[in-house]
N, C-alpha and C positions, 0 to 999 in steps of 0.2 A: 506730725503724721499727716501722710495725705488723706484727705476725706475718701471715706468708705461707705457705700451705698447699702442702705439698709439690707440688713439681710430678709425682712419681709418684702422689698420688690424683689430682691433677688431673686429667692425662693420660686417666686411666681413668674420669673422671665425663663426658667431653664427646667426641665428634665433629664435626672437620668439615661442617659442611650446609649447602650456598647453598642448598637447599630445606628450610626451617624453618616448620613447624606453629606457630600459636600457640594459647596458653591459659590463662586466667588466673583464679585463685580469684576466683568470684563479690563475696566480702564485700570483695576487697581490689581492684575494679576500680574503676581513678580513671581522669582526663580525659588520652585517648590524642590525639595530636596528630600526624595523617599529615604536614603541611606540616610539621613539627618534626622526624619521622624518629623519633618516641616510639609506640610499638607496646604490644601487651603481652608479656608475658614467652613465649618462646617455648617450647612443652613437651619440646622435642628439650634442652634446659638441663637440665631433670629437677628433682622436684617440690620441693626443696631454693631452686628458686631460685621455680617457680610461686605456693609457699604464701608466700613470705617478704618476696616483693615484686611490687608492681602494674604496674610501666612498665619498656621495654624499649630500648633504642638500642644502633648497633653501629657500630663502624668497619670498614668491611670492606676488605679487603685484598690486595694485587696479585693473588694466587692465588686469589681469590673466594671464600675463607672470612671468618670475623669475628671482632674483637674487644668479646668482650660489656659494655655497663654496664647493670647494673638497680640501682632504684630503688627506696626503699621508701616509704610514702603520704606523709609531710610533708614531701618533694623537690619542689620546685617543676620546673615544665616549663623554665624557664629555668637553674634550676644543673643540670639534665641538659646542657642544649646547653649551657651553659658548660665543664662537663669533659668534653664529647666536644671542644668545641673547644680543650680544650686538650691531648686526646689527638691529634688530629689535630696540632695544634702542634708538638707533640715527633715526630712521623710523617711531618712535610713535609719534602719533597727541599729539600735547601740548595746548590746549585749550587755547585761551585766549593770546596768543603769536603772536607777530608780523608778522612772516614768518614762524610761526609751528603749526599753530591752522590746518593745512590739507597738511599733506606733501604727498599728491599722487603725484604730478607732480613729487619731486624730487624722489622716489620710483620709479615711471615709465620710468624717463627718465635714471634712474640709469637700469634698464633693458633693455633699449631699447638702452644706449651705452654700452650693452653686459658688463654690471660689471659682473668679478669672482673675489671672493676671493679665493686666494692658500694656502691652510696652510702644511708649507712642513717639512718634518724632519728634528733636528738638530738646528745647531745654524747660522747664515746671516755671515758667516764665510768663504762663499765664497766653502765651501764644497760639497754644495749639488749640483748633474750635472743639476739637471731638470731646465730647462730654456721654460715658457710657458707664455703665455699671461696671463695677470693677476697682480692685489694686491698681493704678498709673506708677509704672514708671519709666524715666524717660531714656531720650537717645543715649543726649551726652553725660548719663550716671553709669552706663552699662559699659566698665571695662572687658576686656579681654585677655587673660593672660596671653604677654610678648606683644600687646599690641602699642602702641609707641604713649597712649591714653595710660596704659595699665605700668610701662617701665618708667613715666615722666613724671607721674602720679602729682598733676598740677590741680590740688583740690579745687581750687575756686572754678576750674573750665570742665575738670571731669573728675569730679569727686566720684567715688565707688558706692551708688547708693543701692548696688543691686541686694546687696545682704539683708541692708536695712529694710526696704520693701519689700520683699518675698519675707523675711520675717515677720511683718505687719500682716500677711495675704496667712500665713501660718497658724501666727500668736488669734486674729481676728476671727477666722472661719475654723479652727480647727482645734488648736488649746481651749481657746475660749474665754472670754471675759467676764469678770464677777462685779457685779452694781450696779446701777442703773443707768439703761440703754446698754444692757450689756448684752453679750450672744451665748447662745448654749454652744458648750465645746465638750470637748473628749475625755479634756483633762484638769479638772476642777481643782484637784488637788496641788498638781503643780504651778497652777496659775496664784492661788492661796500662799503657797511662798516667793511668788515674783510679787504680788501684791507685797508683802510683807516686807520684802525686801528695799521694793520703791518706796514703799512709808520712810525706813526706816533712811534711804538717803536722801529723800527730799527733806525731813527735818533736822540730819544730820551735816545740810551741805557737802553731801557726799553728790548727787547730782540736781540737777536745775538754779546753777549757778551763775553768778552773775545777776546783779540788780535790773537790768534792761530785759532777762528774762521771767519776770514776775508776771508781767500782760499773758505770756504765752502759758505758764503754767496755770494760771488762773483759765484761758481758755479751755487748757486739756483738761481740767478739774472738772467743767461746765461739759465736754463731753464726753466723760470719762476714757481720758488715753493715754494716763500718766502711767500706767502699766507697760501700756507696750511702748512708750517712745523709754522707758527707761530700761527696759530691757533691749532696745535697739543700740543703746549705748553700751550695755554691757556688753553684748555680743560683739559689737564693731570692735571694740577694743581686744577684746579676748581673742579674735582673729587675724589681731594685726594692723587693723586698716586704717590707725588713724595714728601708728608709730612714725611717721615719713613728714606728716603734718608738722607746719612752721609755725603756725600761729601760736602756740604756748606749747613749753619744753615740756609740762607733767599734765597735760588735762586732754581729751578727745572729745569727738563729738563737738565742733567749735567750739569747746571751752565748757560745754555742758557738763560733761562729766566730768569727772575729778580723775578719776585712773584713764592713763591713757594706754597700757599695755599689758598684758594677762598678769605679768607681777604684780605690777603696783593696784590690780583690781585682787588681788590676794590679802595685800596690805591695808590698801584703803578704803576697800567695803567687802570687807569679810560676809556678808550675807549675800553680794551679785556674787561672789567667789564660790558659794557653795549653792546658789542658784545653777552656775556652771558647771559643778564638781560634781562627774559622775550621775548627773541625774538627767539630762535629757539631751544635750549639745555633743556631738563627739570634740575628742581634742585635738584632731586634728583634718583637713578634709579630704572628704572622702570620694571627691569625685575625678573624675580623670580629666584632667586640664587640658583643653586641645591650644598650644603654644600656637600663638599668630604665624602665621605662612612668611611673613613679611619681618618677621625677629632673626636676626643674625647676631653671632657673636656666642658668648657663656650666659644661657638660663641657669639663674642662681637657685638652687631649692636650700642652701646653707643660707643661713643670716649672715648679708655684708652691710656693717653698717653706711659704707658707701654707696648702696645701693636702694632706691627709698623702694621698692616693690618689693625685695624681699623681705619686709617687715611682716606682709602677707604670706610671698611663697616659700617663706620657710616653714608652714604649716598646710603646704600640698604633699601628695608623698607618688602619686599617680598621674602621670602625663602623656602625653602625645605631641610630638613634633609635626609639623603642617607643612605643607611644600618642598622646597628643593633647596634651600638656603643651608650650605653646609653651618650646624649648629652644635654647640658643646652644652653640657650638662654639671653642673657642680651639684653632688647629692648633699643631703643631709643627713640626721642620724633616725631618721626613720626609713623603716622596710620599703623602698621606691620601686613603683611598676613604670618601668622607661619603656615608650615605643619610636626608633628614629623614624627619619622623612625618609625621601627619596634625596639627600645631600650625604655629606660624608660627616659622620656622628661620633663626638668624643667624648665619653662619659669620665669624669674630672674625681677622682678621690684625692684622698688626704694625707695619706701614708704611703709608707711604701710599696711595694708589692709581694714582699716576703710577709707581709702583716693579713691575706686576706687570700682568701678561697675559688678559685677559680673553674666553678664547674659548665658544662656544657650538654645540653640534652631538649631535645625534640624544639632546637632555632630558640630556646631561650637560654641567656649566658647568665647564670648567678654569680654574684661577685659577692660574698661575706666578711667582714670586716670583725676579726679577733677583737679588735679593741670594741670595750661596752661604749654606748652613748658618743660616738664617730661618727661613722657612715651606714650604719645596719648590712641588712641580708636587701642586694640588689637584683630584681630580674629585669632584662635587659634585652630587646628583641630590636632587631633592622639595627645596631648599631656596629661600627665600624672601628673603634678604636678604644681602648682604655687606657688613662692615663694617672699615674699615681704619682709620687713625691721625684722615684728615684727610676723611673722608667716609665714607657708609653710600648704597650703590648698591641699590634694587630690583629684584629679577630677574620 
């Protein structure tokens, strides 16, 4: 886990302010994007964060304070709103869920122990000088759906670490850690079965595997982080992200963990299994994926095992096409909110077209799929074409 700055400096570097000034070092002022919710860096942050980075976005939270992310200049505008939405992700009410049917407490208490996240330039390579209070994470971990990073998924140059960090910025300031140097969080109770569950794999060689990692669990032992790097593994896997990966055919997390995909974490640690199950993670995400401007071709959201990114996005179900790049669509068997570009847009089903429902009503086109666990209930807005097994329909 990346080092996390006490939350007693923290505490004392930030206040509270739904009314936030902003300001921003002259040399370091890049392209702010109001429609984007990319600001500049607010001066009530204080000058640690004004000099050290150009761009600003927040999550704000039931109590109407915020959760900071700033940016430093070779951040795209797009991997900002990719880990805001995927802080938003881990922040959405999961109805129905044991400890996530109302996550405001952990939101608010995530603001009120001054979580930032830092997204800085480069690679955790020990090169970048900026040293600030905060979650880091870096350039080249911050995929973007469709961007050539996110379809190549070449772990060793751009591994997807944005889940696992924003998880740590989450599980740290906001769930909360139990032992010593731990932090007060929201949710004690759930943290008591990720606790339990890490016991039970680290003695089970269910995670912290491999002899050469012995040093490193001993370290996290020394500063209590064996919690959250072991749920950072469960979660990577259970999202997908580490099915595409070459380096070992059953293990993720470089070999750390023992499951490398929502099944075999079913099978092979039945307690991360029900750590997942229904109790604070939804199953699938929940945010609206804005597809790179610059992706041409068929965005996969079905699982092709030829394809190593959809190991991930076949557990998106909400997207958004970017630019002008005529693009196709292959749905999956969940409920999808499609939005096309400004190209000519083919949304891709599976069947034929006697098999599925065709309605039309106020610019959004429903497509419903008769058969269960196929293609689901589709809405479908700016798109141009639908294409099924035994015919291609113009809208």
């Amino acid at each position: 886990m990346k080092v996390i700055i006490g939350l007693a400096i923290a505490l004392a570097l930030l206040a509270c302010s739904k009314e936030e000034s902003t300001a921003v070092e002259p040399q370091l002022t890049g392209k702010l994007d109001a429609e984007l919710g990319i600001e500049a860096v607010p001066s009530s942050m204080g000058r640690q964060y004004t000099k050290n980075f150009n761009r600003h976005t927040k999550v704000t939270t039931p109590d109407g304070c915020a959760i900071h992310i700033v940016a430093q200049s070779n951040i795209t505008n797009e991997q900002i709103v990719r880990c805001r939405s995927i802080l938003e992700h881990y922040l959405r009410n999961y109805p129905g869920s044991k400890y996530g049917s109302d996550k405001s407490a952990v939101a608010n208490k995530m603001a009120a122990n001054k979580a930032v996240l830092t997204l800085l330039n480069g690679s955790d390579d020990g090169k970048n000088p900026v040293e600030v209070d905060g979650q880091p994470l870096y350039e080249n971990e911050i995929q973007v759906e469709g961007h050539a990073w996110y379809v190549n998924q070449d772990y060793n140059k751009h591994r997807d670490a944005a889940f696992e960090e924003i998880l740590h910025l989450v599980h740290d300031y906001g769930i909360g850690i139990d032992g010593s140097n731990g932090s007060s969080g929201a949710a004690p109770e759930f943290q008591a079965e990720i606790r339990a569950a890490q016991k039970n794999a680290l003695t089970n060689k269910i995670w912290g595997l491999e002899s050469e990692n012995a040093a490193w669990i001993k370290e996290l032992t020394k500063e209590n982080s064996l919690s959250q790097e072991y749920l950072a593994s469960v979660v990577d896997s259970y999202y997908g992200l580490w099915g595409a990966w070459k380096g070992n055919a059953t293990q993720g997390m470089w070999g750390i963990y023992q499951a490398k995909n929502r099944d075999e974490i079913a099978t092979e640690d039945p307690m991360g299994h029900e750590v997942m199950n229904n109790k604070f993670f939804h199953p699938y995400l929940t945010y609206n994926a804005r597809i790179d401007a610059g992706f041409t071709g068929t965005f996969s959201l079905k699982f092709d095992v030829s394809l190593p990114y959809s190991y991930h996005s076949r557990y998106l179900k909400d997207i958004t096409l970017l630019g002008d790049k005529d693009t196709n669509v292959r749905v999956n068997e969940l409920d999808n909110n499609i939005t096309g570009n400004a190209g000519v847009n083919t949304i891709i089903f599976s069947g034929n077209k006697a098999e599925y429902t065709i309605t039309n009503g106020d610019g959004v086109i429903t497509v419903k799929d008769y058969t269960a666990n196929r293609d689901g209930e589709n809405s479908l807005r700016k798109v141009e074409k639908l294409q099924f097994a035994d015919e291609v329909v113009s809208l």
